[in-house]
N, C-alpha and C positions, 0 to 999 in steps of 0.2 A: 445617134451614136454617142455624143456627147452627153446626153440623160444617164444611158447605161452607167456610162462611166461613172459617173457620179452617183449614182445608187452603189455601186462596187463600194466605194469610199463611204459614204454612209456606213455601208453593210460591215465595214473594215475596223471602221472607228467606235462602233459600237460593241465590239466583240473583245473581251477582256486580254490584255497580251498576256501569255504565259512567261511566268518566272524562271529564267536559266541558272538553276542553284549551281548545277556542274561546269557555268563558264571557264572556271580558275585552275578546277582540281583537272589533275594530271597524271598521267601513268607512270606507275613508280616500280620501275621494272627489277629494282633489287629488291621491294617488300614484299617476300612469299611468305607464303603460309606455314613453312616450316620453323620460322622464326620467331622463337618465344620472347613477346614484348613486354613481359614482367620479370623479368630475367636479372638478376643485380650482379652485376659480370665485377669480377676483383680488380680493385683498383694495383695497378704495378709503377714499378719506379718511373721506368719511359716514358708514361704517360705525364708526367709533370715535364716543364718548364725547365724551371732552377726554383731555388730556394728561393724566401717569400722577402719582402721589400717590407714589412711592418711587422714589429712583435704583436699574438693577439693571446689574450689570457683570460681566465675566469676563475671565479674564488666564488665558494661557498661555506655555510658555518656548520659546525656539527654540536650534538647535544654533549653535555661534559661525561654522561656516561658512554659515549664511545670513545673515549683520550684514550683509556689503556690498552683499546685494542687495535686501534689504528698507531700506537706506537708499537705496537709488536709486526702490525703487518707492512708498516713504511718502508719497511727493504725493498721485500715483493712488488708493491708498487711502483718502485720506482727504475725496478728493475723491467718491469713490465713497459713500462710507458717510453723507456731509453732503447728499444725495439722497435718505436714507432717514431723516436727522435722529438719526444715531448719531455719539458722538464717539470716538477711537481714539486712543493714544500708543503710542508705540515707546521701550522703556526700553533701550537700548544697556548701562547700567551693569550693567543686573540680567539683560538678557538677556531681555527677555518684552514681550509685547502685551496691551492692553489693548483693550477696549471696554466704553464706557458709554452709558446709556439717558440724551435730555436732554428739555425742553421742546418741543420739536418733535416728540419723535418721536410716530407715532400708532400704525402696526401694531404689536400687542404682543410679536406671534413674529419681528419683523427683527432682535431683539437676539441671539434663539438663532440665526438665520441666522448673523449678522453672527460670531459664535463662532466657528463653522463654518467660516468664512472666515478666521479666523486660525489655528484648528488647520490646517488645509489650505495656509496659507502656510510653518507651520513643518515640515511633512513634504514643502518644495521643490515642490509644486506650482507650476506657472507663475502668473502674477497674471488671466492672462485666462481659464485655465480653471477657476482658483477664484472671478472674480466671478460665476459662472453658478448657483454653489449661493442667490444672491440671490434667482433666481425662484422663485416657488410649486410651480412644477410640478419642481424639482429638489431632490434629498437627495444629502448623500455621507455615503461608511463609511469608517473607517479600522479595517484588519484588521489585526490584528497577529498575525505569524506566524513570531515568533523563536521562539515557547517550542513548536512545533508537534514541532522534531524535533530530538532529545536531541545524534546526533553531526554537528559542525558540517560535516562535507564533503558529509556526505548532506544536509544544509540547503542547501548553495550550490547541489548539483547540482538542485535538484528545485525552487529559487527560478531558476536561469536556464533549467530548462526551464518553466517559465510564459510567462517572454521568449518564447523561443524562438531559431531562429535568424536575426540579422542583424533581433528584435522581429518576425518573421511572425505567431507566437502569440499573444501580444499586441495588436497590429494586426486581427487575425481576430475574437477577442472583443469588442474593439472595436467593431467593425461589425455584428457579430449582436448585443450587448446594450446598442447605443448609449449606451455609458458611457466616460467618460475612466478610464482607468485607468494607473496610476506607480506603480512597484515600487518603495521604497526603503528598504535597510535590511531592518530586520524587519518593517517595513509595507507596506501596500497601501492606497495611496489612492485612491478613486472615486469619481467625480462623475457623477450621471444620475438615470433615473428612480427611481418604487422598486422597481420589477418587476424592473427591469436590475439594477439595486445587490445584490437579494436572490440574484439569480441568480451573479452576479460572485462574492459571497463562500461562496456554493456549490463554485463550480466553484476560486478559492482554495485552499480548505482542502481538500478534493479532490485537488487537485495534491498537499501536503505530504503523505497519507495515500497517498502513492504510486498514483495514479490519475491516467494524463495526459490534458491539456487537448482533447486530439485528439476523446477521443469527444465529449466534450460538445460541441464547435462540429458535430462532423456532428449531435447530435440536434437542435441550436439551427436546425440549416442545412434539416433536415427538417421541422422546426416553422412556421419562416417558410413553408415552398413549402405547409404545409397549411395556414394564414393565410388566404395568397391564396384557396385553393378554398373560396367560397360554399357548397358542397355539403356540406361537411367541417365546418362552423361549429359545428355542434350533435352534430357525435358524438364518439365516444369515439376517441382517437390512439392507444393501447395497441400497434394491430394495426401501426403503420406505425413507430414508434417503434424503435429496433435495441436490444437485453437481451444486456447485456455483463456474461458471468459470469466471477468472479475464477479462476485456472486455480492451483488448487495443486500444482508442480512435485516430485515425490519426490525427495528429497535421494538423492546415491548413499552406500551405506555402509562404512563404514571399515571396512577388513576387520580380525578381531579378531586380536588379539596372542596369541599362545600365553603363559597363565601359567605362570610358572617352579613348579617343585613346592617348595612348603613345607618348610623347613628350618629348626630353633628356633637352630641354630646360626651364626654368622656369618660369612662368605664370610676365607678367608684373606688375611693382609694380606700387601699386594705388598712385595717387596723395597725396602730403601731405596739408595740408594746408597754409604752405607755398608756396608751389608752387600753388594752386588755385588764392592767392592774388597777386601774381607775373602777373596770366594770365589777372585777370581782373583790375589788376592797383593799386589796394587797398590797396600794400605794400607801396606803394610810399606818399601813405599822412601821413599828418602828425597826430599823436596821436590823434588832436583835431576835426580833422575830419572827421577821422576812427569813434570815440567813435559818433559822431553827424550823420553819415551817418546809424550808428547800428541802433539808435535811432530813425531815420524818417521810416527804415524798420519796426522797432517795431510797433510804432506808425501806420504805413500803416495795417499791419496785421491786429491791434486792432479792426482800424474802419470797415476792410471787416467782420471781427466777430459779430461784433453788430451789421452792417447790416444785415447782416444774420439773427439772432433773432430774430431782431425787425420785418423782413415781416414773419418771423411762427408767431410771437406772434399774427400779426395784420390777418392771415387768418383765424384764429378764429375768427374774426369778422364780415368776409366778407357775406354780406345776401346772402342763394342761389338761384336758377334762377327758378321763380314762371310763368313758362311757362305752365299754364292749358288748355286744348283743351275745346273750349266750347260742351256744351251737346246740345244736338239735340231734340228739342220737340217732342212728337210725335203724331201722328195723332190722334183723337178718331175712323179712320175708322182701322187704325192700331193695336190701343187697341182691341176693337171686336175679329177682325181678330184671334189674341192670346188668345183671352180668349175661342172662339169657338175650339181654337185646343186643350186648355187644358179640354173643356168639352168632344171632341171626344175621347180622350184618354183614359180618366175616366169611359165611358160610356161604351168601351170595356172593360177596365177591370172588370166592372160588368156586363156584359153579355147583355149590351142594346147599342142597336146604336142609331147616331143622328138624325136618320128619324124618328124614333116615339114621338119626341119630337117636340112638336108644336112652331110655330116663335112666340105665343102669350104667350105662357109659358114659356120660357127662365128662364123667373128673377123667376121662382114659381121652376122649376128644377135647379137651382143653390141655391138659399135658402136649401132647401132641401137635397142636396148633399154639402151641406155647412157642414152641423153639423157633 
């Protein structure tokens, strides 16, 4: 009895224990299924506390070509932000924005908004599509895409193909990823959702890494129409989606140079011009005959030049060779001849031959088949 026992335990100890993953987890009888957990429900007054126990602020700089229009729009702003119990200056001297958190204010994260709103003023964003990042349901990105691509022309080319042409490309993603989007500079600024935002600076940086904007709006364009289909909700897109592989082009190759063959010794050296005038004497005169011997060469040269011209110029006017063959009269028994073969031809294609035409009627059946 006692062996049994102990074979059991053996048999016990050797057999791997199973892991209780769901020891802890516990039934959560308020979590149904009709409750949407991405849901960004609006922040209200109630929900706060009291007002905050520490001033918090943030300042950013702007370029000097946005001074005059952030002076026109500084009312606006600060009329906007005294809605949300934030206070804002504009430093002209220093060149930067501020906002600060005061006694009013209640929401704790309208300050990081309110930020948001002035980095987005200073990267030219308009005033009304940057007050939107105000709502809950809105984030923006600023992507920066100067340091993306080393030589600056390839930079510009591959930043106005994001535009596109006359902004199509632009405007298209737009509307598929329902985001503001404004190129400027070596940024990209975006205002929308977060789904949209994350996809925008997908498709970004993308562009820069030489990949155009094109496929991605057809996958975006694909994605929407399987949306719509109820059917389609719950399965997998893989099959319908387009798989766009990179194509690498074989360079064609330089065709190779024949090496010269090796030689320890070094190539002889060319004549100098001194030594040329050594060979042909030319050292040995004097100044004044050197310079007059230059002179008759010059001179020599000129006149084969002109002559030259002068016979193009004068073959333009040469009459050319009016060699006509003369023409050959021809007979009247010859004329006939042709004219009865042009009659028999005619005669077949109307269904009449030349025998029922009489030799006294000729000129009456040619009149007649004249017209």
């Amino acid at each position: 009895m006692s062996q049994n026992i102990e074979q059991e335990k053996k048999e016990t100890s050797t057999q791997p224990e199973k892991k209780n993953h769901k020891k802890y987890r516990k039934e959560k009888p308020w979590d149904t299924d009709d409750i949407d957990h991405w849901k960004i429900e609006e922040f209200k007054p109630e929900h706060s506390s009291g007002h905050f126990l520490e001033e918090s602020s943030f300042a950013t700089l702007f370029p000097r070509y946005r001074e005059n229009y952030l002076r026109e729009i500084w009312p606006h702003v600060t009329e906007v932000l005294d809605k949300h119990g934030i206070s804002c200056v504009l430093d002209l001297k220093e060149g930067s924005m501020t906002v600060k958190t005061t006694r009013k204010t209640v929401d704790p994260y309208i300050i990081l908004k309110s930020r948001d709103l002035i980095k987005l003023l200073s990267r030219s964003v308009p005033l009304p599509q940057a007050v939107k990042i105000l709502d809950d349901d809105k984030a923006c990105d600023i992507i920066k895409i100067g340091n993306q691509v080393r030589n600056k022309e390839i930079f510009v080319k591959r930043r106005q193909r994001l535009i596109g042409p006359n902004g199509n490309t632009l405007k298209a993603l737009e509307l598929l990823t329902k985001c503001y989007i404004l190129v400027q500079g070596n940024t990209v600024a975006t205002v929308g959702s977060f789904k949209g935002i994350k996809k925008v600076r997908e498709i970004v940086l993308d562009c820069l890494r030489n990949v155009h904007p094109v496929y991605h709006i057809k996958e975006l364009m694909i994605r929407r129409e399987l949306e719509a289909d109820e059917k389609l909700k719950n399965e997998s897109w893989d099959r319908f989606l387009p798989k766009f592989h990179k194509k690498n082009f074989k360079k064609p190759k330089a065709p190779k140079r024949k090496q010269k063959e090796y030689t320890p010794f070094p190539p002889e050296q060319m004549p100098s011009k001194v030594d040329l005038q050594l060979e042909s004497g030319e050292y040995f005169l004097k100044p004044e005959e050197r310079v007059r011997r230059e002179a008759e060469k010059k001179k020599q040269m000129q006149n084969e030049n002109s002559a030259l011209k002068q016979e193009k110029r004068k073959a333009a006017f040469i009459a050319p060779d009016e060699s006509s063959k003369p023409v050959e009269a021809s007979s009247p028994s010859q004329d006939l001849a042709s004219l009865k073969e042009r009659i028999s031809k005619k005669a077949k294609l109307q269904g009449t031959s030349l025998s029922k035409v009489k030799k006294d009627s000729v000129s009456d059946y040619i009149s007649k088949n004249a017209k």
